[in-house]
C-alpha positions as CSV (number, residue, x, y, z in Angstrom):
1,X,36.4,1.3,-2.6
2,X,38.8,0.2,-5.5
3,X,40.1,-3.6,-5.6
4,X,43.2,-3.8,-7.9
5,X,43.2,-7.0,-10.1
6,X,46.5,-8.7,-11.4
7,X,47.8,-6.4,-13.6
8,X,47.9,-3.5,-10.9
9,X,45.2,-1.7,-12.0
10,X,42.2,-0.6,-9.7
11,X,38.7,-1.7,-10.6
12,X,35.5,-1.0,-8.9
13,X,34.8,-3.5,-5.9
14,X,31.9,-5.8,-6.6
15,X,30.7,-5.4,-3.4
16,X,29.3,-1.8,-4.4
17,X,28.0,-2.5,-7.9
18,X,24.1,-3.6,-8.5
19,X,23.7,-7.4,-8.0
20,X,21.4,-7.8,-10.8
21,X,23.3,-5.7,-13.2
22,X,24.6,-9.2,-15.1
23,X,20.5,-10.7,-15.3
24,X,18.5,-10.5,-18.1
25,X,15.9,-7.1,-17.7
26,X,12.9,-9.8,-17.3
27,X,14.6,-11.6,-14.4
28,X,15.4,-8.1,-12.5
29,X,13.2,-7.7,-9.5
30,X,10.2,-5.4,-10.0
31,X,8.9,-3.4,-7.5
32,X,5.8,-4.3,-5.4
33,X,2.4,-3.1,-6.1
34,X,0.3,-2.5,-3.0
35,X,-2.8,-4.3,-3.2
36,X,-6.3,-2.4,-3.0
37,X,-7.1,-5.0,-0.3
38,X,-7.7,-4.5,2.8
39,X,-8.6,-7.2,6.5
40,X,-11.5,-6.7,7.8
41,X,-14.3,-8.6,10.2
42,X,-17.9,-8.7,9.3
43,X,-19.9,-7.5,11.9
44,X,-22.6,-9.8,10.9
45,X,-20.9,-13.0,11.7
46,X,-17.3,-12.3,12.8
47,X,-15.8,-13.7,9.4
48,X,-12.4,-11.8,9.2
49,X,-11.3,-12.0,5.3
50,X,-9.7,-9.9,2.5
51,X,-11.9,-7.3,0.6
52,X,-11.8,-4.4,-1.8
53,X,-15.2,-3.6,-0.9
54,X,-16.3,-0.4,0.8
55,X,-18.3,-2.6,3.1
56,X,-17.3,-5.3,5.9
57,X,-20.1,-7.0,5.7
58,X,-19.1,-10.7,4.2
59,X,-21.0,-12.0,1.0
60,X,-23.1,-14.0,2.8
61,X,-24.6,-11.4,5.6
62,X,-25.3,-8.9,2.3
63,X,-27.3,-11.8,0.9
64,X,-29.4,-11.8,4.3
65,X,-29.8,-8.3,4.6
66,X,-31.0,-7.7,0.7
């Protein structure tokens, strides 16, 4: 698509271009990271929480069972 400006000359639209194009490199957005957590439910006690843990037992059933 080509807008024309005053003069008669065409000019990419803006609607096309990359929004962040006129921001500062630190304020561009960055692309998300996926996290290395994952839900889960102890079996112990039914806690459902975030872990990285191989494990779904919660902190506190691991301290009973050691």
């Amino acid at each position: 698509m080509q807008a024309e400006d005053t003069k008669g000359q065409s000019k990419p639209c803006t609607c096309m271009g990359d929004g962040f194009a006129a921001l500062p490199p630190e304020l561009h957005p960055r692309p998300q990271k996926k996290s290395s957590l994952r839900k889960v439910t102890c079996p112990g006690c039914g806690l459902v929480y975030w872990t990285n843990k191989e494990t779904d037992s919660c902190m506190e059933c691991e301290k009973k069972t050691a």
